[in-house]
N, C-alpha and C positions, 0 to 999 in steps of 0.2 A: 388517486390511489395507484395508478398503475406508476404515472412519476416516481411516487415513494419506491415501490417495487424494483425498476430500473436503477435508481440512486442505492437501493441496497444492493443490490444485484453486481454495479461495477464499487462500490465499497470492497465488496466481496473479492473482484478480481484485483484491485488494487492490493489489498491487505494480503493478499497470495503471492502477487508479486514483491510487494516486500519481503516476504516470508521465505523467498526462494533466494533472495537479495543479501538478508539476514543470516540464512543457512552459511551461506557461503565462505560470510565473512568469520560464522562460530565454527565454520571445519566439518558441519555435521554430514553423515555416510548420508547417501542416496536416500533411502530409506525413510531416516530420522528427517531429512531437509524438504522432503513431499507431506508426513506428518506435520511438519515446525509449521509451513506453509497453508497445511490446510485446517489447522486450530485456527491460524492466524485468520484465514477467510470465514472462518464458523462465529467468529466475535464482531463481526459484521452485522447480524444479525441479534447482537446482546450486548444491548446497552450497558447494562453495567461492566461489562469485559470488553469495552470499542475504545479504550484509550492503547492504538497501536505503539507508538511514541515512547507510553512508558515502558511499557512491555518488553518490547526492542533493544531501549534502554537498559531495563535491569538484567536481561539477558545476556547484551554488551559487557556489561559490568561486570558481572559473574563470572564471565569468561575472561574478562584481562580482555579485550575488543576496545581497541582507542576510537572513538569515532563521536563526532560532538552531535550537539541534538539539529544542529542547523545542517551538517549534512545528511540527519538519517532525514529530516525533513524535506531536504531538496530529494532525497530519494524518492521520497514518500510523496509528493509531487510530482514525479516525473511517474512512477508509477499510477499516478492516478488520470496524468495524459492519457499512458498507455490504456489504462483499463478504459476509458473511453472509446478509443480506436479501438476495442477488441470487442465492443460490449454490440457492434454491428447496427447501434439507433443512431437512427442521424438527428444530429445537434439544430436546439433552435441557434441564433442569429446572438443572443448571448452569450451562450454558452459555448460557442465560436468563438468569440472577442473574448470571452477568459481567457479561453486555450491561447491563442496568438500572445494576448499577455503576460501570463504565465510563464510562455515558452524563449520571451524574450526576455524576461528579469533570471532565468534559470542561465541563461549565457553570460 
């Protein structure tokens, strides 16, 4: 249980990181890009609203935002590096060997 919690938990800061990722790229003020960001971490937590990707997506879209789904993905894996490094639990011996892997197909 407590696993689950953790894997929700850096869901949560990855999906904010994109969200800050995302702002960026739609122009939105200060304000709106801290809100954009922090919906985006709140569907972390709701299943039926955790398809980040699309979301992102039709967002992109609305707005005229060129950007393909293979790099809001590399995004959105690189942000989920990150929310590991930030989430302060130290990784088993697997979860190492993703990371290292991940990090050399992202190159």
């Amino acid at each position: 249980m407590a696993n689950m919690r953790i894997d929700a938990m850096r869901m949560a800061m990855r999906n904010k990181l994109v969200g800050m990722w995302a702002a960026r790229k739609l122009t939105l003020s200060e304000e709106d890009a801290k809100c954009y960001s922090d919906d985006l971490a709140r569907t972390a937590f709701d299943v039926k609203q955790n398809d980040i990707l699309a979301k992102v997506r039709s967002d992109f879209s609305a707005a005229g935002v060129v950007q393909t789904d293979e790099e809001i993905l590399a995004v959105m894996n690189r942000c989920w590096l990150d929310a590991g490094g930030r989430s302060g639990q130290s990784s088993n011996s697997s979860d190492a060997a993703l990371v290292h892997i991940a990090r050399t197909l992202m190159k």
